[in-house]
DODO-975829 format. One record per residue (C-alpha): residue number from 1; chain; x, y, z. Coordinates in nm, 3 decimals. Each point is the difference from the previous one (the first is absolute). Layout:
N
NUM/A/X/Y/Z;
...
***
This chain:
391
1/A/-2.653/-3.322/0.691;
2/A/0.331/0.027/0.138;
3/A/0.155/0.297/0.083;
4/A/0.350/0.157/0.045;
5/A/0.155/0.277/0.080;
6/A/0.233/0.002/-0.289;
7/A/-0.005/-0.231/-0.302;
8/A/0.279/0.000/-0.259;
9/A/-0.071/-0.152/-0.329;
10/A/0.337/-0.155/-0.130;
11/A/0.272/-0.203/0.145;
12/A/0.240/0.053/-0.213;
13/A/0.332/0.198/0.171;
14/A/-0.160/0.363/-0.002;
15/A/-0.344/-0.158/0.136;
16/A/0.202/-0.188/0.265;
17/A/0.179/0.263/0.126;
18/A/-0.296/0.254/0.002;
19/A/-0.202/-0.301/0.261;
20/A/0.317/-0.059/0.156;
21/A/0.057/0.407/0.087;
22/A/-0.370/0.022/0.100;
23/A/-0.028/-0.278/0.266;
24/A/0.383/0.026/0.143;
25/A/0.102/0.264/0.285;
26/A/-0.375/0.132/0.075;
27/A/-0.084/0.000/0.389;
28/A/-0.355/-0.135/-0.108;
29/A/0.044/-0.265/-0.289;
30/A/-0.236/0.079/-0.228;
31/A/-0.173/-0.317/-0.160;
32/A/0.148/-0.014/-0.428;
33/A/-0.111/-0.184/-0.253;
34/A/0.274/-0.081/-0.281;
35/A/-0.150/-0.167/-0.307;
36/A/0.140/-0.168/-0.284;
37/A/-0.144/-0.105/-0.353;
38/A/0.229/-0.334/-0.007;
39/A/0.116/-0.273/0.199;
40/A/0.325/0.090/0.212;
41/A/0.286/-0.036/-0.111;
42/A/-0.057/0.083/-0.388;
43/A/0.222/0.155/-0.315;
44/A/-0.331/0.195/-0.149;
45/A/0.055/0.363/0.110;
46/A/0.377/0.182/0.053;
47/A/0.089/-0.119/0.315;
48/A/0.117/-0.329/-0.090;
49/A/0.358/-0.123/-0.049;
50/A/0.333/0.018/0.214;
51/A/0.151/0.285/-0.045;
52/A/-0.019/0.373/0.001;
53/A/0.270/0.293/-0.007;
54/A/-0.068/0.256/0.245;
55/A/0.192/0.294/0.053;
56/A/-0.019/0.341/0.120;
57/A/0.131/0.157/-0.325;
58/A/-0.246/0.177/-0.212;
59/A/-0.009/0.320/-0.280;
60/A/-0.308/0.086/0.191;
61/A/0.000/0.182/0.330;
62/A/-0.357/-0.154/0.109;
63/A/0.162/-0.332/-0.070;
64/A/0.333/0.069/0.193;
65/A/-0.204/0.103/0.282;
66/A/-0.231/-0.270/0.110;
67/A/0.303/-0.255/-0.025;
68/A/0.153/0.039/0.341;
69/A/-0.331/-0.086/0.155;
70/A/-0.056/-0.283/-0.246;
71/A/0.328/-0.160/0.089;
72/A/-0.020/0.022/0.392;
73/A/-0.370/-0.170/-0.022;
74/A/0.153/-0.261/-0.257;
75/A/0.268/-0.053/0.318;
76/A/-0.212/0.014/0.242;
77/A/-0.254/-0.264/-0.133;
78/A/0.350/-0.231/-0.045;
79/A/0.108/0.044/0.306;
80/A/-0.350/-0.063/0.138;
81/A/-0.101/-0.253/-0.165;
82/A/0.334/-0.213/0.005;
83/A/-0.001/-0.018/-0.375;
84/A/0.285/0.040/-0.231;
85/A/-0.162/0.251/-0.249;
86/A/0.254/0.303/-0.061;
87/A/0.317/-0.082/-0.134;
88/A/0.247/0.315/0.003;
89/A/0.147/0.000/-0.362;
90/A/0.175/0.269/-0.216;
91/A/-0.163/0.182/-0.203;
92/A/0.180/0.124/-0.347;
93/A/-0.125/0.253/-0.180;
94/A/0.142/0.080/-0.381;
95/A/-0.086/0.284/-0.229;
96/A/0.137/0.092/-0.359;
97/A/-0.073/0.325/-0.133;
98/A/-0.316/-0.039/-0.025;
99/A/-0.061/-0.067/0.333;
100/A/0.235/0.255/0.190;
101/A/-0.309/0.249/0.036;
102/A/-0.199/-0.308/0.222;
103/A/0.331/-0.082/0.197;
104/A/0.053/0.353/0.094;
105/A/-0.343/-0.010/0.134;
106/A/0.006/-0.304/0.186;
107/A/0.340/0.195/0.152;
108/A/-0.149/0.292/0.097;
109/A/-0.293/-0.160/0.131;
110/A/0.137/-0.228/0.241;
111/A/0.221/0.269/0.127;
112/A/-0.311/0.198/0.021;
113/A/-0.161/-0.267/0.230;
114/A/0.293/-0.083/0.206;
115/A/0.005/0.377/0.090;
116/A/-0.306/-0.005/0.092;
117/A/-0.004/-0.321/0.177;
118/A/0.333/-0.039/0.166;
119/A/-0.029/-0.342/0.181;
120/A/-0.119/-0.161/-0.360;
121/A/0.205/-0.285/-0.068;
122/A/0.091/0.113/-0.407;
123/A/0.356/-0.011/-0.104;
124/A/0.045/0.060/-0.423;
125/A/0.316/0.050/-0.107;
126/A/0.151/0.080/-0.381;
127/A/0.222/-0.164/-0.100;
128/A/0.338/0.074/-0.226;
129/A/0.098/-0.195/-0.300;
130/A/0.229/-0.216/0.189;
131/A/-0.204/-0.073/0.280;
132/A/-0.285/-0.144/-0.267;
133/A/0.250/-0.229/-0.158;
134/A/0.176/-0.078/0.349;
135/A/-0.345/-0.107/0.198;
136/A/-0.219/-0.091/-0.345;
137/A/0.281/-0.236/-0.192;
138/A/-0.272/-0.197/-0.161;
139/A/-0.177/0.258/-0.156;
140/A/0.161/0.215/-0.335;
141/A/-0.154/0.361/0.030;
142/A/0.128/0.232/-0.255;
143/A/0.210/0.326/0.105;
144/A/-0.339/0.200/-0.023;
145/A/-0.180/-0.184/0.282;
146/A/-0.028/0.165/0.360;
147/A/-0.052/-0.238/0.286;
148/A/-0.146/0.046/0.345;
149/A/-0.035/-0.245/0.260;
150/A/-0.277/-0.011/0.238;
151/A/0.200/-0.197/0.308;
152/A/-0.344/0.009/0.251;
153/A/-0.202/-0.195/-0.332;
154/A/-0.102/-0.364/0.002;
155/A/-0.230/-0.270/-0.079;
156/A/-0.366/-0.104/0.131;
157/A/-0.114/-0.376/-0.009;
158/A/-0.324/0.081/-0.208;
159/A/-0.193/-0.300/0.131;
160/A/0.127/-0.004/0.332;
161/A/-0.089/0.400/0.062;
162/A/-0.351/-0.098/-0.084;
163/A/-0.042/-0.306/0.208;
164/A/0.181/0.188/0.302;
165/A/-0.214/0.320/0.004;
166/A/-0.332/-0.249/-0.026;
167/A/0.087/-0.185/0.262;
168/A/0.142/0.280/0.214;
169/A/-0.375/0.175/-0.071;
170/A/-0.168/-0.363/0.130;
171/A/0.207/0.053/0.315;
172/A/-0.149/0.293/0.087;
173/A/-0.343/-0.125/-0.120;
174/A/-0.053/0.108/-0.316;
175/A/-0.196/-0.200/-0.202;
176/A/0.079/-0.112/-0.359;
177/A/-0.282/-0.158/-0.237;
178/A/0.127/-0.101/-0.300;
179/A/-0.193/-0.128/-0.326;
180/A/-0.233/0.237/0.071;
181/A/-0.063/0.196/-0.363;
182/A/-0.088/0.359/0.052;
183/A/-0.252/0.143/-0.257;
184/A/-0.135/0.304/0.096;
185/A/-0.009/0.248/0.297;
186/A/-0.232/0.227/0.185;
187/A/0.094/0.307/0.138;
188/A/-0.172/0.082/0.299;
189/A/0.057/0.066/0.348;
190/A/0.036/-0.340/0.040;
191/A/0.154/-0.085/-0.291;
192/A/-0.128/-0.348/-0.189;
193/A/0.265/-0.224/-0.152;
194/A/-0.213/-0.240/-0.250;
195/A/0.132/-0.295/-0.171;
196/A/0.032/-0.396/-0.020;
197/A/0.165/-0.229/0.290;
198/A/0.015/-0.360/-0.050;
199/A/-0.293/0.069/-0.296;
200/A/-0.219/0.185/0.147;
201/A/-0.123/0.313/0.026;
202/A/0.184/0.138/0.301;
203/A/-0.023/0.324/0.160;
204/A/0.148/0.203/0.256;
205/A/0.092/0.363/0.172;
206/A/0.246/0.206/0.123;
207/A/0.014/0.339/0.157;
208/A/0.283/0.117/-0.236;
209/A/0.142/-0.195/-0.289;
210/A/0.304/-0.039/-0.226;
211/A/0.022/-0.134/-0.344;
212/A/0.336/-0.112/-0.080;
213/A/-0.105/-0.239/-0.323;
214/A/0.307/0.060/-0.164;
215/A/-0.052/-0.059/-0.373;
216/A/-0.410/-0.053/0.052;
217/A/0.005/0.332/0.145;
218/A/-0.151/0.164/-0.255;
219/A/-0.318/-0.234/0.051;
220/A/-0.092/0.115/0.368;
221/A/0.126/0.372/-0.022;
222/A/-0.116/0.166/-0.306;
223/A/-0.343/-0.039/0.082;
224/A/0.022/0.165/0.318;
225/A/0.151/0.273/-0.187;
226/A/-0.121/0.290/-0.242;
227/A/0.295/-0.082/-0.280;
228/A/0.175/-0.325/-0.064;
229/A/0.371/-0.089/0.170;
230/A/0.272/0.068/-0.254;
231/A/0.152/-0.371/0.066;
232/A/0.148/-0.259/-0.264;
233/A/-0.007/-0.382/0.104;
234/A/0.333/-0.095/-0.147;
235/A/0.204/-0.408/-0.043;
236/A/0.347/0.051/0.117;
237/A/0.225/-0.256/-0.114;
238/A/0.276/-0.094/0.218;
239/A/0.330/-0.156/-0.108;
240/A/0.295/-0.221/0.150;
241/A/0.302/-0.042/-0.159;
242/A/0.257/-0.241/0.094;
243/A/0.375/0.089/0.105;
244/A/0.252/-0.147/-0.224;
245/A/0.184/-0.281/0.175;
246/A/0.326/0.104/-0.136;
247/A/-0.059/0.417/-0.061;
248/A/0.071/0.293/0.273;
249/A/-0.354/-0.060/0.174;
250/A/-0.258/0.184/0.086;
251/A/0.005/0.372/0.190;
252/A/-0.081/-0.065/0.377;
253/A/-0.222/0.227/0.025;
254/A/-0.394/0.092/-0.102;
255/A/0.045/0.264/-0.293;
256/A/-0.204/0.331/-0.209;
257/A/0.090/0.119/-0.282;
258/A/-0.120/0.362/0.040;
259/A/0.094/0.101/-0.369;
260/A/0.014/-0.256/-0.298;
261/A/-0.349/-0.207/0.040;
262/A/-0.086/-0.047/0.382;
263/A/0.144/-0.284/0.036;
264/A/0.013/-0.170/0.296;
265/A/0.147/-0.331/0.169;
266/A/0.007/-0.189/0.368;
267/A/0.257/-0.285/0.061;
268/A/-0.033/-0.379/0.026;
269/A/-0.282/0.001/0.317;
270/A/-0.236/-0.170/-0.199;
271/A/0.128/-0.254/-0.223;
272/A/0.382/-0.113/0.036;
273/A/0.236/0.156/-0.245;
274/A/-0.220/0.200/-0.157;
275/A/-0.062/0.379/0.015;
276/A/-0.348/0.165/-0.038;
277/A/0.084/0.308/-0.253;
278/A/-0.344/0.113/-0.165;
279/A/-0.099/0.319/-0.199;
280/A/-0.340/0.168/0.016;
281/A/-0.034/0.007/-0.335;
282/A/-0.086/-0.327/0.014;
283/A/-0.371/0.034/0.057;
284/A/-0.341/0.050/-0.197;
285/A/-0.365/0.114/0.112;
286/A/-0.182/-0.332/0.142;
287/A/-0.336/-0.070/0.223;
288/A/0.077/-0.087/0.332;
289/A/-0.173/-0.362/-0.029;
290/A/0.131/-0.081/-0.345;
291/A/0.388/0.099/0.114;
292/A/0.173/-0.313/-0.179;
293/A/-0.233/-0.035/-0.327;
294/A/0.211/0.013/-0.276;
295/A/0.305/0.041/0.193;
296/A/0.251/-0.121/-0.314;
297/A/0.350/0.025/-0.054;
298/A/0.144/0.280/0.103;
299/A/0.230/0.171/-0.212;
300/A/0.304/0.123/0.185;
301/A/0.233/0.065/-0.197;
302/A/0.046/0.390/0.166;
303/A/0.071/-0.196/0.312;
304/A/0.257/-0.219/-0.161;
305/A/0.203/0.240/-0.136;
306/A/-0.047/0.187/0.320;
307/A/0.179/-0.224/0.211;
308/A/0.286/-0.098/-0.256;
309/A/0.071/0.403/0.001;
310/A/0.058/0.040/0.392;
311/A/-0.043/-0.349/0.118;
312/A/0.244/-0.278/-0.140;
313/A/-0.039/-0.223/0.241;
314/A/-0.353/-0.079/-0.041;
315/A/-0.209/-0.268/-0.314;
316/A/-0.114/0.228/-0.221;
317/A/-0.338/-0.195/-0.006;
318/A/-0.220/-0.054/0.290;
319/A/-0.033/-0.318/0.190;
320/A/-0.341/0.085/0.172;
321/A/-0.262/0.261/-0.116;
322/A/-0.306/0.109/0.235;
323/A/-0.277/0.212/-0.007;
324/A/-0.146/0.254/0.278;
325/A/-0.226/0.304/0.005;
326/A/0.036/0.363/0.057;
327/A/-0.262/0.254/0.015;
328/A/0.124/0.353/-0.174;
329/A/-0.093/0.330/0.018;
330/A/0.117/0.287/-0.244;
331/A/0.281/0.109/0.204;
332/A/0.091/-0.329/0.154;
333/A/-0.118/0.134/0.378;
334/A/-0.291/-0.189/0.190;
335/A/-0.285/0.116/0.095;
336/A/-0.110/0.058/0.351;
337/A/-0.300/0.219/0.092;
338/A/-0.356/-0.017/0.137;
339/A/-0.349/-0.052/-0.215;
340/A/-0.119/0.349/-0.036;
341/A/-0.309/0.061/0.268;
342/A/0.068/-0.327/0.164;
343/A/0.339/0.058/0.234;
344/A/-0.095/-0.325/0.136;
345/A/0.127/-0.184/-0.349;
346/A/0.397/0.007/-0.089;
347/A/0.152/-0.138/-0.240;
348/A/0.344/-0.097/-0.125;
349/A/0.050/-0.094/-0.361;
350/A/0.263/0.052/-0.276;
351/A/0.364/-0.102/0.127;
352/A/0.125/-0.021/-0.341;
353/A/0.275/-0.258/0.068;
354/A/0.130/0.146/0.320;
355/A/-0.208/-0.034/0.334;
356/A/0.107/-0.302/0.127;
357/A/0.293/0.185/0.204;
358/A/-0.265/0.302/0.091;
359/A/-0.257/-0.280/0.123;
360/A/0.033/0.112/0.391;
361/A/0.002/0.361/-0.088;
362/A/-0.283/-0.047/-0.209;
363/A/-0.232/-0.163/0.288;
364/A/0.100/0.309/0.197;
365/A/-0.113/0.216/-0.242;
366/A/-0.321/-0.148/-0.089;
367/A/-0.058/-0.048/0.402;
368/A/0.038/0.398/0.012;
369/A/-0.241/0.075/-0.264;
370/A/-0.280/-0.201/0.190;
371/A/0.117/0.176/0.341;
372/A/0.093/0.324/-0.071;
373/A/-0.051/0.128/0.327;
374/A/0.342/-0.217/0.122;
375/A/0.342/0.102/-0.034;
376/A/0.089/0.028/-0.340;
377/A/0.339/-0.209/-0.076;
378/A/0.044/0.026/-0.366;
379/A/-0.077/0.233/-0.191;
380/A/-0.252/-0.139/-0.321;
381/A/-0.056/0.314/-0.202;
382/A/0.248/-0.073/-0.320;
383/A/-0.230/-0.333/-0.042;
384/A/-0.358/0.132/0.018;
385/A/-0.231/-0.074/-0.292;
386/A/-0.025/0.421/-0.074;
387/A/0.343/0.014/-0.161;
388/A/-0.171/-0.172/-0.317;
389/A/-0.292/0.258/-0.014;
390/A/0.000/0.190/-0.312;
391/A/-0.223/0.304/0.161;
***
């Protein structure tokens, strides 16, 4: 039976990361396993796609935080790898009354951070009326919206980040196996990692192992556990919607709406002339393998009048409409913590729409919960599994 000295299950971004953080910058590599349930490259978990908005902006200090680090590994792997991954784009925030309490927070939290961390690239600025309608002309915000923009934002290739941080963790001789189907593991000192490779019953173990299953996380953690993870497998649908030939365009920027919806948007990356606004309301409760039964069409008609209230210069009815996972918990915060009595399982789970951009900070995390006795980095408390214990 083989053996390893660390074996993460899931190559999906988080998963990547985590293998890539273990085996880069040690004096003595260690020897890591990274295994996958599907043939690479695929569009079944929530790592699939083009693009993804990151940003250091955040109504939650934990989140503000871990950015700085997140962004300098994103650079780091670009600028290492030779791969065009991170474009720097804007970043406007909007809030109507009902979202002045979040903007305030996202304020006072990034000035919070940047106090603390002085030689953090974040720069957030408010915005007057004026400015909004000087640097925005395609959008029509009422006189009630705020505005921030988040100038240090910008855009990841989806696909690209995952392909890059693979084959940066094969240069440093990682090893990836994928279509190998994890069903079960058992804890240990040596922990076993059972499952099916190729059709067959396959086997093998690991000093210290990391789940990172995304939404079949559920499946390999909770019985290792002594209550169930609170997690929701959830079909996102994603929309593009063409700019009008002949109308005032589309905002150059990516977009949140932090009052009237969530709304959100990324320009034309992905398809030309159209932008990528989506809602997370646009989802319902599925199993993992069954994410495009009874997929329909979707009625989005909330989206439609959306965009002919702020956005004039985009179709009111989308050109392309696809569909994507994300893995929730109750308050919309992964999950990252260690199986209780066995320090040598970890376990990330539960990014609820918004781990892509965290992905490097993530693998540092989990990588600290298996070593504890190194340096701690980051700080993982806010995203331990005790904050949903109801003793």
């Amino acid at each position: 039976m083989e053996h390893y000295d660390y074996i993460v299950v899931g190559a999906g971004i988080e998963g990547s990361w985590t293998a890539y953080q273990l085996v880069k910058g040690a004096d003595k590599k260690p020897s890591v396993l990274l295994l996958e349930r599907f043939p690479l490259p695929h569009s079944r978990g929530s790592s699939h796609g083009q693009t993804r908005i990151i940003r250091n902006a955040y109504p939650d200090a934990f989140h503000t935080a871990i950015m700085p680090t997140a962004f300098r590994e994103w650079q780091k792997l670009q600028a290492e790898s030779g791969v065009d991954i991170l474009v720097p784009k804007p970043l406007l925030l909007i809030a109507d009354g009902k979202g002045y309490k979040k903007m305030d927070k996202i304020i006072a939290c990034v000035n919070e951070e940047k106090a603390k961390q002085p030689d953090a690239d974040i720069q957030l600025k408010e915005l007057s009326r004026e400015e909004l309608e000087t640097q925005f002309p395609q959008a029509k915000f009422s006189s009630q919206h705020r505005a921030c923009v988040e100038h240090t934002a910008g855009i990841l290739r989806a696909d690209k980040c995952v392909a890059t941080v693979q084959s940066e963790f094969k240069k440093r001789g990682g090893v990836i196996r994928d279509g190998f189907e994890v069903t079960s593991v058992v804890p240990g000192e040596r922990v076993t990692v059972r499952g099916r490779f190729n059709n067959q019953a396959a086997s093998v173990t690991a000093s210290k192992l990391a789940i990172c299953a995304g939404p079949w996380a559920s499946k390999l953690i909770d019985p290792l556990l002594p209550t169930k993870l609170p997690l929701e497998a959830l079909r996102i649908l994603v929309f593009y919607w063409k700019i009008k030939e002949n109308g005032p365009g589309a905002i150059p920027s990516t977009f949140i709406d932090c009052g009237e919806g969530d709304f959100w948007g990324i320009p034309e990356l992905e398809y030309p002339h159209m932008y990528k606004l989506c809602n997370p309301s646009y989802t319902d409760k599925v199993e993992p393998d069954d994410r495009d039964k009874n997929v329909g069409a979707p009625d989005y008609s909330s989206m439609a009048d959306y965009i002919e209230k702020y956005f004039p210069g985009l179709e009111s009815k989308p050109s392309i409409v696809e569909t994507c996972m994300y893995t929730v918990t109750p308050d919309l915060t992964c999950i990252l913590d260690t199986v209780p009595g066995h320090s040598n399982i970890a376990f990330g789970c539960g990014f609820s729409g918004i781990g892509f951009k965290k992905a490097p900070a993530v693998g540092i995390m989990i990588k600290q919960l298996l070593n504890p006795q190194e340096e701690k980095i980051l700080d993982s408390t806010a995203f331990r599994l005790i904050r949903f214990s109801t003793d």
